[in-house]
N, C-alpha and C positions, 0 to 999 in steps of 0.2 A: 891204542884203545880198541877193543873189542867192538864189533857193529853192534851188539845189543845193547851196549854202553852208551853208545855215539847216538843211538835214537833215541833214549830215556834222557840225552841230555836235550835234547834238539826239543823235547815236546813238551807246553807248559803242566802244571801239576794241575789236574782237578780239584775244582772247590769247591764242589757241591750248590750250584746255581740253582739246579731243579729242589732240592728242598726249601731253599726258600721262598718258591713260588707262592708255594699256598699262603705262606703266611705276610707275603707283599697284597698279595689281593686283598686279606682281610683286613687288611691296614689300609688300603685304598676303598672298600666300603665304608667301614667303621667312618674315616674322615671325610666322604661325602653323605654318609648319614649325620654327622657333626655338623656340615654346611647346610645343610634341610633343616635340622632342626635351629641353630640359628638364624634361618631365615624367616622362620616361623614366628620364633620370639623378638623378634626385630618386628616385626608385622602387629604383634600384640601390644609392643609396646608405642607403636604410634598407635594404634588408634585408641588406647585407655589418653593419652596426653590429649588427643583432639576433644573427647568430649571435656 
């Protein structure tokens, strides 16, 4: 086997990690602005039950 061969075996493939960055982040806001705003309406609804 050729050395240029035996290194392209030895190395794993690239998967493109860095493009999904942006879109893990906007899926980690999105889901703690979904916990705020849950907690909000959890809040509204004890206190319409209390009166």
């Amino acid at each position: 086997m050729p050395q240029s061969q035996n290194a392209n075996a030895n190395s794993l493939p690239q998967t493109g990690d860095t493009d999904q960055r942006g879109l893990s982040t906007i899926g980690a806001m999105l889901l703690g602005l979904s916990g705020i705003l849950a907690l909000f309406g959890l809040g509204e609804r004890k206190r319409r039950d209390d009166k």
